[in-house]
Residue frames relative to the residue before (quaternion, step in Angstrom):
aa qw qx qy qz dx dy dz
X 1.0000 0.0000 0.0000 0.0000 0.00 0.00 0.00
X 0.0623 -0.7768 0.6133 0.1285 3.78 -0.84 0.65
X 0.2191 -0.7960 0.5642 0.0087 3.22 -1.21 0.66
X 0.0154 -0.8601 0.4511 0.2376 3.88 -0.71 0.17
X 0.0144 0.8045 -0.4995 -0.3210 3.69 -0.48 -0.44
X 0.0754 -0.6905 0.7159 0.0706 3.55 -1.11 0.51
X 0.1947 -0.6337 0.7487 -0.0023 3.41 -1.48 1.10
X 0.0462 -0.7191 0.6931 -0.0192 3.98 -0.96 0.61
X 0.0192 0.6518 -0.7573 -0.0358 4.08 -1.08 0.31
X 0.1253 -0.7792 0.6121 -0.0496 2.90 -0.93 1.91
X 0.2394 -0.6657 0.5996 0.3743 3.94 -0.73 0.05
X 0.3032 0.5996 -0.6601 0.3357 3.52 0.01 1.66
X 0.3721 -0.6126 0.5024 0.4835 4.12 -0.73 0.08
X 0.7436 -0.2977 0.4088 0.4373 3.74 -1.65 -0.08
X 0.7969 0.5034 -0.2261 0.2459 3.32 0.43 -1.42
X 0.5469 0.4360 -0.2454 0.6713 3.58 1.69 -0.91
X 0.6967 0.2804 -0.4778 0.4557 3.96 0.20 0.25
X 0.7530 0.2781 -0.4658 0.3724 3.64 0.76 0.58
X 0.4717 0.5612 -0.5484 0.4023 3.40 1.08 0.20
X 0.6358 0.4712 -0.4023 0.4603 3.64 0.66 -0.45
X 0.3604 0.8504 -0.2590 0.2825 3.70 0.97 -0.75
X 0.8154 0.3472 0.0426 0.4612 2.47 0.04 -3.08
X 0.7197 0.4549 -0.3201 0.4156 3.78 0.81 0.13
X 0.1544 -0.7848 0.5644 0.2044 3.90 0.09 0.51
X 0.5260 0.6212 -0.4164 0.4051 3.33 0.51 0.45
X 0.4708 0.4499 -0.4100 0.6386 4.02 1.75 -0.17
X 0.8645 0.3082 -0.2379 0.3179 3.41 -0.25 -1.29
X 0.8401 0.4489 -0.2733 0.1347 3.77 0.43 -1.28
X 0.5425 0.3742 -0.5228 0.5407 3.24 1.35 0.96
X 0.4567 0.6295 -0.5307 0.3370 3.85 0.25 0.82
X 0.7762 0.3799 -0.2183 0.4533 3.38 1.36 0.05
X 0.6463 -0.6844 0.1087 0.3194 2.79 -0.53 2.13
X 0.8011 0.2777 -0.2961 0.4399 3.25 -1.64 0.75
X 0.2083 0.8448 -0.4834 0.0965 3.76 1.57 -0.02
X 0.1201 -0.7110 0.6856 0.0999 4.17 -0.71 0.31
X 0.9161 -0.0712 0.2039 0.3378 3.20 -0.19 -1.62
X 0.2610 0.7596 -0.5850 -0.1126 3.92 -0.19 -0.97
X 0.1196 -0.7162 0.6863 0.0414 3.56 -1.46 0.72
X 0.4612 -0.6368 0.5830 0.2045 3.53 -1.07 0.85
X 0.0069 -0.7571 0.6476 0.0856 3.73 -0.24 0.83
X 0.8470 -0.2357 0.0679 0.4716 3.90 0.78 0.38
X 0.7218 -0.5189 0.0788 0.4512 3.74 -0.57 0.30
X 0.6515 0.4803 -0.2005 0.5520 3.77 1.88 -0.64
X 0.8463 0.3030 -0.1815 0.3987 3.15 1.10 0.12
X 0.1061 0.8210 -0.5556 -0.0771 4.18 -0.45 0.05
X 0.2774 -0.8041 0.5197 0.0795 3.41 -1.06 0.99
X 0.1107 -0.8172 0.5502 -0.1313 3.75 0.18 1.92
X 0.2498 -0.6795 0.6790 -0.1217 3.20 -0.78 1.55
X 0.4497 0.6745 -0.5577 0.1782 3.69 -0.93 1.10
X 0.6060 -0.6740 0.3456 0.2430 3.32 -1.30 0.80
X 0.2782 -0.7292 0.6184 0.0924 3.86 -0.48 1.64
X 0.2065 0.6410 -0.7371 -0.0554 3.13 -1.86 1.12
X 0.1601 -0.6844 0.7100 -0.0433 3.03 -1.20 1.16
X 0.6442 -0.4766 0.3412 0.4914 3.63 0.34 0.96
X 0.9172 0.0710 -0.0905 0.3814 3.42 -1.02 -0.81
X 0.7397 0.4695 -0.2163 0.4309 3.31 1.97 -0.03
X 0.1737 0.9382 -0.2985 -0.0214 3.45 0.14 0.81
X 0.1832 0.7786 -0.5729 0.1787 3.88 0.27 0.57
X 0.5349 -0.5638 0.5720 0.2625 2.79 -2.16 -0.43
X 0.2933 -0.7657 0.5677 0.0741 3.42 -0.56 1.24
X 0.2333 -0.6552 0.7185 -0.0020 3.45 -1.19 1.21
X 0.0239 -0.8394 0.5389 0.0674 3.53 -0.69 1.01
X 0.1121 -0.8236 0.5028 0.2373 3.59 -0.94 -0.44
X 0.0236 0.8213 -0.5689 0.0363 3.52 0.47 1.09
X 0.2670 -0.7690 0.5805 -0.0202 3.50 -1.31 1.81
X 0.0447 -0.7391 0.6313 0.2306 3.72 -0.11 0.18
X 0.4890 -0.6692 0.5570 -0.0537 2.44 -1.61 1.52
X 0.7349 -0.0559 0.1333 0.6626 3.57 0.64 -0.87
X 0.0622 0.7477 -0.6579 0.0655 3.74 -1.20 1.32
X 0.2309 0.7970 -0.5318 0.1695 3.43 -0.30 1.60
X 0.0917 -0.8462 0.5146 -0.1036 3.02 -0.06 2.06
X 0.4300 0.0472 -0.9007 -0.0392 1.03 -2.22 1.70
X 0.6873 0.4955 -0.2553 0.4658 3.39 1.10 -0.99
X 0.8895 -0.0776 -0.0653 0.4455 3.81 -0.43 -0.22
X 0.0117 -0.6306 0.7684 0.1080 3.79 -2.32 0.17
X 0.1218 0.8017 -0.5819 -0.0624 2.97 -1.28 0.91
X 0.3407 -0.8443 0.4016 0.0988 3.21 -0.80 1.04
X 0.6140 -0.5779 0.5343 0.0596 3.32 -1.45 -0.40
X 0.3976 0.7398 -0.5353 0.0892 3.78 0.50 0.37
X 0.1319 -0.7176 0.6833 0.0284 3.11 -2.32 0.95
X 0.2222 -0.6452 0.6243 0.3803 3.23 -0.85 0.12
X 0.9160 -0.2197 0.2883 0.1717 3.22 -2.11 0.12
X 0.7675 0.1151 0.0170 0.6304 3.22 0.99 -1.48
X 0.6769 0.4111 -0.3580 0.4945 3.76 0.62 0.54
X 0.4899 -0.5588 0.5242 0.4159 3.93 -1.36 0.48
X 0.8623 -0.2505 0.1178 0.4240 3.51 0.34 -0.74
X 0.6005 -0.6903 0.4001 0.0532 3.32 -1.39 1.44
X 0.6739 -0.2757 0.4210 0.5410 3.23 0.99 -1.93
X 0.0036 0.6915 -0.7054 -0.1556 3.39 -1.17 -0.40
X 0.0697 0.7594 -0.6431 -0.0697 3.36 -1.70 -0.44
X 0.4272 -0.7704 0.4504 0.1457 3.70 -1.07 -0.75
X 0.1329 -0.7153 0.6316 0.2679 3.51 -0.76 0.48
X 0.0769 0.7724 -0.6247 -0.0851 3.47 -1.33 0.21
X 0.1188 -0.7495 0.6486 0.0585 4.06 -1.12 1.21
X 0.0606 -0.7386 0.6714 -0.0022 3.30 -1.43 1.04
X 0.4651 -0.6785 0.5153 0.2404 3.37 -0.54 1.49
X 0.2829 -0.6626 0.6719 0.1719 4.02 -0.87 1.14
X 0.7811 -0.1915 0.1319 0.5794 3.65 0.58 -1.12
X 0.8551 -0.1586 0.0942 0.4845 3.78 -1.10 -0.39
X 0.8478 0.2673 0.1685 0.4259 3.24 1.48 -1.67
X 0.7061 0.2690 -0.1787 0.6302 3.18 1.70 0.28
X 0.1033 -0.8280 0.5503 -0.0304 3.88 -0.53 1.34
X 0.2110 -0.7520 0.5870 0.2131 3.63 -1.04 0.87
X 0.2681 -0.6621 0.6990 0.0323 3.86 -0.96 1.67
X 0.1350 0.6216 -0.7709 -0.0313 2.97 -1.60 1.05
X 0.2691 -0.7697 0.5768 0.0492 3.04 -1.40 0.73
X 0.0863 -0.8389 0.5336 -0.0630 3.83 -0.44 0.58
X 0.1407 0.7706 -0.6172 0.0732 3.74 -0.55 1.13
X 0.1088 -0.8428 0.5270 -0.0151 3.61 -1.00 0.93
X 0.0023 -0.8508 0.5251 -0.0202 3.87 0.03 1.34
X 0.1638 -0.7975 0.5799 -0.0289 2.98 -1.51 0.51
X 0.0106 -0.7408 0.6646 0.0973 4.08 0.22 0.56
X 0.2452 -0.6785 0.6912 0.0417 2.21 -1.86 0.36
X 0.4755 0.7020 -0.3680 0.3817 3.63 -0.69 -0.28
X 0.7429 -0.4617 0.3264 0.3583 2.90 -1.78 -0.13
X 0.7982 0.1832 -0.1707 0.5479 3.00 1.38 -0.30
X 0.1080 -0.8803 0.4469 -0.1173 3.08 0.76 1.66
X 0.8158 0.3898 -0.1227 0.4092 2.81 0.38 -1.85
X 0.8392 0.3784 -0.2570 0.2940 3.72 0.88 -0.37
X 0.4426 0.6169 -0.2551 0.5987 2.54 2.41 0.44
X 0.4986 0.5764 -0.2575 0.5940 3.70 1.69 0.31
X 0.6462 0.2217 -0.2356 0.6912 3.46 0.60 -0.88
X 0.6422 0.2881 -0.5738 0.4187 3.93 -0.73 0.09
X 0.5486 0.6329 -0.3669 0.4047 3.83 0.94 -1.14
X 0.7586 0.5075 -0.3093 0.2670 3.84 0.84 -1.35
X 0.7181 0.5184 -0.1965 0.4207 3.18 1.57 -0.69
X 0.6396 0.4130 -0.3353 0.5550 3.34 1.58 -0.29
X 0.5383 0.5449 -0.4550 0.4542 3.82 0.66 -0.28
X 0.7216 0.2294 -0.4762 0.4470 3.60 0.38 -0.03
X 0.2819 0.8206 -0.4044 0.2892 3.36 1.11 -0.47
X 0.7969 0.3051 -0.0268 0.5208 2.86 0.10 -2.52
X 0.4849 0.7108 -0.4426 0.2525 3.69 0.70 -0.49
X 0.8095 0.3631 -0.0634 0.4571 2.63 0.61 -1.98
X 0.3713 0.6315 -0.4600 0.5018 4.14 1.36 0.36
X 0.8463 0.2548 -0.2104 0.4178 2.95 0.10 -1.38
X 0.5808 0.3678 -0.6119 0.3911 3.53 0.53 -0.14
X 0.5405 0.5878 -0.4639 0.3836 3.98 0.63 -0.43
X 0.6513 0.6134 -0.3112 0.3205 3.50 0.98 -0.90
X 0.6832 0.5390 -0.0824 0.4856 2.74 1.01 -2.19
X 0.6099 0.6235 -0.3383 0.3534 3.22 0.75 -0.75
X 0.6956 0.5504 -0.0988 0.4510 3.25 1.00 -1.48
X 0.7133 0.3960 -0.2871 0.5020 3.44 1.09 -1.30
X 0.6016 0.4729 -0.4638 0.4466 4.00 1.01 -0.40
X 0.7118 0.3549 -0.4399 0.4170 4.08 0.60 0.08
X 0.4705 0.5345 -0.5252 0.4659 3.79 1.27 0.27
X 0.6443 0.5719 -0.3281 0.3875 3.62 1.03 -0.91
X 0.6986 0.4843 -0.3097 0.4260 3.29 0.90 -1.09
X 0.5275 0.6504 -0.3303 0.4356 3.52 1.13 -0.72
X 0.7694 0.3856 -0.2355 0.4515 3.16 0.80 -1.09
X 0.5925 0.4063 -0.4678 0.5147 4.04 0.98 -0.44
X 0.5166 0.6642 -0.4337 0.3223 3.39 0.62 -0.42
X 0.6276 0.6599 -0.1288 0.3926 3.16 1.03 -1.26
């Protein structure tokens, strides 16, 4: 099983990193290889992008369930893919430092399975921090375009 954590302290308040959050429409094409994502209802969103892991390349069909949404401070989810029971899960979690600055961690644990589990883990170990550490660059960026803009 591989797992990452990333922790970020932004000078953004709590409240503008969950209004951007509660919409999957800011974040779920910031993560690499991004195609699509439909909302199939409020516990669930269905995110369709393109995996490369060097010698592996396809499209990945996900299902990510949230499990627990308790804003301001944490979500954790659930992800499968299509043709497996289960993939992974993990969590976002914000902790207000002071009026104007919030610490984001973020946490994502996979697992394949299958016949090609195991070599679909080790290519997985080297892009999961990879992509981690993008999107927290990503996300990071798009949550001070946001603030700019409530500001506004």
């Amino acid at each position: 099983m591989l797992s990452d954590l990333q922790h970020l302290e932004l000078d953004i308040p709590i409240e503008v990193i969950w209004d951007f959050i509660r919409d999957e429409n800011n974040w779920a094409p910031l993560v690499p290889g991004y195609i699509q994502h439909e909302k199939i209802n409020d516990h669930q969103i269905s995110w369709e992008f393109k995996s490369d892991l060097g010698v592996m390349k396809k499209r990945v069909n996900l299902l990510i369930t949230f499990k627990e949404w308790n804003e301001p401070s944490r979500v954790t989810f659930e992800l499968k893919r299509s043709n497996e029971k289960y993939l992974g899960e993990g969590y976002f979690e914000a902790k207000a430092l002071n009026r104007n600055k919030t610490r984001v961690t973020g946490f994502l644990e996979i697992k394949a399975s299958g016949p090609m589990g195991s070599l679909a883990n080790s290519l997985f170990k080297k892009a999961l921090q990879k992509s981690d550490e993008e999107v927290a660059l990503v996300i990071s960026s798009k949550l001070e375009e946001f603030q700019a803009k409530v500001k506004n």
